[in-house]
C-alpha positions as CSV (number, residue, x, y, z in Angstrom):
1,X,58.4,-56.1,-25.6
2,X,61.6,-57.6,-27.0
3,X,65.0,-56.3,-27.6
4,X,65.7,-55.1,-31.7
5,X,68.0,-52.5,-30.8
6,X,70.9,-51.6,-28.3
7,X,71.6,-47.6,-27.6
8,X,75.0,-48.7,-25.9
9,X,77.8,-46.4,-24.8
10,X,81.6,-45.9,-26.3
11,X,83.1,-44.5,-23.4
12,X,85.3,-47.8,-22.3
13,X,89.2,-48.2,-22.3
14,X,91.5,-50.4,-23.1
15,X,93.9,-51.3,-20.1
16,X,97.1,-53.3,-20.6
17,X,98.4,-55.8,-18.6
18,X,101.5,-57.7,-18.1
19,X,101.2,-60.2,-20.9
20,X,97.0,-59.3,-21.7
21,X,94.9,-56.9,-22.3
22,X,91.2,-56.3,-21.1
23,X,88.6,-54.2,-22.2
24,X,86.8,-52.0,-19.4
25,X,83.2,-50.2,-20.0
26,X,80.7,-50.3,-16.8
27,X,77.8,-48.7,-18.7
28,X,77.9,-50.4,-22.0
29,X,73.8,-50.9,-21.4
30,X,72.0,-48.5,-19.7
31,X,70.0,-50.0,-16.4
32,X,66.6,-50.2,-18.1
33,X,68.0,-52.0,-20.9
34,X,70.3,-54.2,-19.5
35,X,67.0,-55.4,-17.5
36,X,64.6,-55.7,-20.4
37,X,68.0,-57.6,-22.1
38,X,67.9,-60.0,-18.9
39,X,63.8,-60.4,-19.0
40,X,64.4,-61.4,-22.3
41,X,67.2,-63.9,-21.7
42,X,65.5,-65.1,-19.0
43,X,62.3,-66.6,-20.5
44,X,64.3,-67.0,-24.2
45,X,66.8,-69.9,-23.2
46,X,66.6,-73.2,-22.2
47,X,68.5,-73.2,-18.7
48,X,70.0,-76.8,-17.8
49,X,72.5,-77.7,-14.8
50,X,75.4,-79.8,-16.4
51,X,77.5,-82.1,-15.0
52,X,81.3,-81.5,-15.1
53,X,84.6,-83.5,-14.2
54,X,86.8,-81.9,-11.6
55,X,89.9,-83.2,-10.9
56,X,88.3,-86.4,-11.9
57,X,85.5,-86.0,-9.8
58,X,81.5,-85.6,-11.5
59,X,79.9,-82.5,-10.1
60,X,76.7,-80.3,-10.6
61,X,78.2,-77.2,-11.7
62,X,77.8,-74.6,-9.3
63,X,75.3,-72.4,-11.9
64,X,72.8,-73.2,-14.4
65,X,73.6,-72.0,-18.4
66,X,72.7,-72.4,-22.4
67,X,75.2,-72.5,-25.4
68,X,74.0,-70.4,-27.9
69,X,75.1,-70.2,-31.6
70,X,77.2,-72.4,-34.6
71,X,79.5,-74.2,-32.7
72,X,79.9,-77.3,-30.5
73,X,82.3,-76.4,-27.3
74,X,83.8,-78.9,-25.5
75,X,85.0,-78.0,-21.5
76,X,85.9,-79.9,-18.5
77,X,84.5,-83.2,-19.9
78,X,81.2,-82.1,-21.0
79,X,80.4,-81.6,-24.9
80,X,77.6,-79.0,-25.6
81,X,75.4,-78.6,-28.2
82,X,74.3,-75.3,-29.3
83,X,70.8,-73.9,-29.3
84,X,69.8,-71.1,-31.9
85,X,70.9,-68.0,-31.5
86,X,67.7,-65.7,-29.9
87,X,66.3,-62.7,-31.0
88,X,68.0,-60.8,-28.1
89,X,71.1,-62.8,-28.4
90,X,71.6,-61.5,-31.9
91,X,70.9,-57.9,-31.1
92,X,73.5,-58.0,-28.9
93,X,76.0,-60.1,-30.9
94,X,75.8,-57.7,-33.6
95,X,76.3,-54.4,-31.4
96,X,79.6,-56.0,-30.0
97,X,80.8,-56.8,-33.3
98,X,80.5,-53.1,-34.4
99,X,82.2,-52.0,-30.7
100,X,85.0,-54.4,-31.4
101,X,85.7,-55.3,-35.1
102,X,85.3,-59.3,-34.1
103,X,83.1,-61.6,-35.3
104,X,81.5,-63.6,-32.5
105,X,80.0,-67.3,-33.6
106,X,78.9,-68.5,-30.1
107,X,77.7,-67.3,-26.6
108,X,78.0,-69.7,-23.1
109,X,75.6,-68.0,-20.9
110,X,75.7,-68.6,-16.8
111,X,73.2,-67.8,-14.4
112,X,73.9,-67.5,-11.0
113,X,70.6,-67.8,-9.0
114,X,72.6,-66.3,-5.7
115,X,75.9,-66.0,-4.1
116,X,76.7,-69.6,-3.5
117,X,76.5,-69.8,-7.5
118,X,80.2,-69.4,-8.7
119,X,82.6,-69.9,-11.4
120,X,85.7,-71.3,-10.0
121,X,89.5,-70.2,-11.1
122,X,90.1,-71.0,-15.0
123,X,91.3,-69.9,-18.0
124,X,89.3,-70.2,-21.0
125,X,92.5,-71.9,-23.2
126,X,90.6,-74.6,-24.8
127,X,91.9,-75.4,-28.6
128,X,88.8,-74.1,-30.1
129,X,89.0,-71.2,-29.0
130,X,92.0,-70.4,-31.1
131,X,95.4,-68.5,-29.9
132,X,95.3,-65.3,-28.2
133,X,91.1,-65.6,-28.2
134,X,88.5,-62.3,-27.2
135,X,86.0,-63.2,-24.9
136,X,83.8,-60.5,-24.2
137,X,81.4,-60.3,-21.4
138,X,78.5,-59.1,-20.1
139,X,76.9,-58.9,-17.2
140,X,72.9,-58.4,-16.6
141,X,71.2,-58.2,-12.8
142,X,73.2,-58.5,-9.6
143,X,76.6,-57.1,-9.2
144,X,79.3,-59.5,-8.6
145,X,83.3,-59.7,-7.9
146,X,85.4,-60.8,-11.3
147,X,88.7,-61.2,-10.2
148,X,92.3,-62.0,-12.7
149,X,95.3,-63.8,-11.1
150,X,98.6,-64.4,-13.0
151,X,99.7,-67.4,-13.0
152,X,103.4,-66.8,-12.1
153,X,103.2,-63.3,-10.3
154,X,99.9,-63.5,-8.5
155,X,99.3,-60.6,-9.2
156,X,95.2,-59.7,-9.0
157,X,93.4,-57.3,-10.5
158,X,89.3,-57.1,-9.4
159,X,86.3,-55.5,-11.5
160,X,82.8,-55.2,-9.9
161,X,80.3,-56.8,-12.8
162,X,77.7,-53.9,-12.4
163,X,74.3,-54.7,-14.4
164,X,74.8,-53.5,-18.2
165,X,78.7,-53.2,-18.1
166,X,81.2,-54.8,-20.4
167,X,84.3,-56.7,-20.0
168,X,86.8,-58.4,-22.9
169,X,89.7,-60.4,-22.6
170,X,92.0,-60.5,-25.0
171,X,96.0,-60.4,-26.0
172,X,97.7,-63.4,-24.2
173,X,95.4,-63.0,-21.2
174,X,94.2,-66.7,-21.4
175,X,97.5,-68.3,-21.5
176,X,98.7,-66.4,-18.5
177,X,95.9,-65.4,-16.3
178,X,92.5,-67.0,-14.4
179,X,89.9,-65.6,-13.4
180,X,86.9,-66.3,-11.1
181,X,83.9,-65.2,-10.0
182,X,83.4,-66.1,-6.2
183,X,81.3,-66.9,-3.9
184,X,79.4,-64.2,-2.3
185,X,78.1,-64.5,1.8
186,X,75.8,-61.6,1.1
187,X,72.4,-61.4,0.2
188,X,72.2,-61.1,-3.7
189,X,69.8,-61.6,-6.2
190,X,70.4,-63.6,-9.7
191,X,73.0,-62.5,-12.1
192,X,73.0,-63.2,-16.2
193,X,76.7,-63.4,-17.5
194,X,77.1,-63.7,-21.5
195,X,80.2,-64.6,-22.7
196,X,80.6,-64.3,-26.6
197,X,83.5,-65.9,-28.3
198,X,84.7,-67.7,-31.5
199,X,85.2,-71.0,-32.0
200,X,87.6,-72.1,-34.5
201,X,87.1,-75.9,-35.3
């Protein structure tokens, strides 16, 4: 059965940080549908394994993903072309649009098959994205550690990703602070992260 319709909660916060902001909402999908969402996802999108350059160096990124939506991104040395949007895709797009009053033209979703799947520290500062961009994600299956460091304090601040929950960035978060989502030692199964955002150019 496929996704045409999201019950999602409104009980999230905004929480302000020194020089960002980030919105907060474990529950935003309810367990059942945050699994039918990642079923869907799943069989919908057309997983590849890119190569990226680090520090000079070409890797296999640490992950597999799909680009989804209007835009081409460019990151890291690797140009991607999008894919349509998917039926589930767009249900979702839509229900974060009306949650946050932004129009969202583009999705880079990452699939970590276990815990030795990561996303190294970054900020997501590219030109495209515009100043001060929103990036809102969310997180489908396992549970893992998302963790913000400024770039001049150090100061961290963690989140568990539960299944179904919601997290934005916004403000001047991705001109001050990385973020990461570790390695994991423990037994975990696969996670879905979507990360919607707006291209500009």
């Amino acid at each position: 059965m496929s996704v045409t319709s999201l019950n999602y909660s409104h009980h999230g916060y905004w929480q302000s940080l020194p020089q960002g902001r980030v919105y907060w909402q474990p529950n935003f999908l309810e367990p059942t549908l945050a699994d039918q969402c990642y079923s869907q996802l799943e069989s919908e999108l057309n997983w590849q394994q890119h190569k990226i350059t680090i520090f000079g160096r070409e890797i296999l990124q640490p992950r597999v993903q799909a680009w989804c939506g209007e835009a081409v991104y460019t990151y890291s040395g690797l140009t991607m072309q999008p894919d349509p949007w998917t039926p589930t895709l767009q249900v979702i797009r839509q229900q974060l649009s009306a949650l946050l009053g932004k129009r969202f033209n583009s999705v880079l979703v990452n699939k970590y098959r276990d815990g030795d799947d990561y996303m190294g520290w970054h900020q997501d500062n590219e030109p495209e994205l515009g100043e001060d961009p929103v990036i809102a994600s969310i997180s489908l299956g396992a549970t893992r550690r998302f963790v913000l460091r400024h770039r001049q304090s150090k100061e961290k601040k963690e989140y568990l990703l539960t299944n179904g929950s919601l997290l934005v960035m916004a403000g001047e978060l991705q001109s001050f602070w990385q973020h990461t989502v570790p390695k994991t030692k423990r037994p975990t199964a696969p996670r879905i992260n979507l990360t919607f955002r707006q291209i500009t150019r």
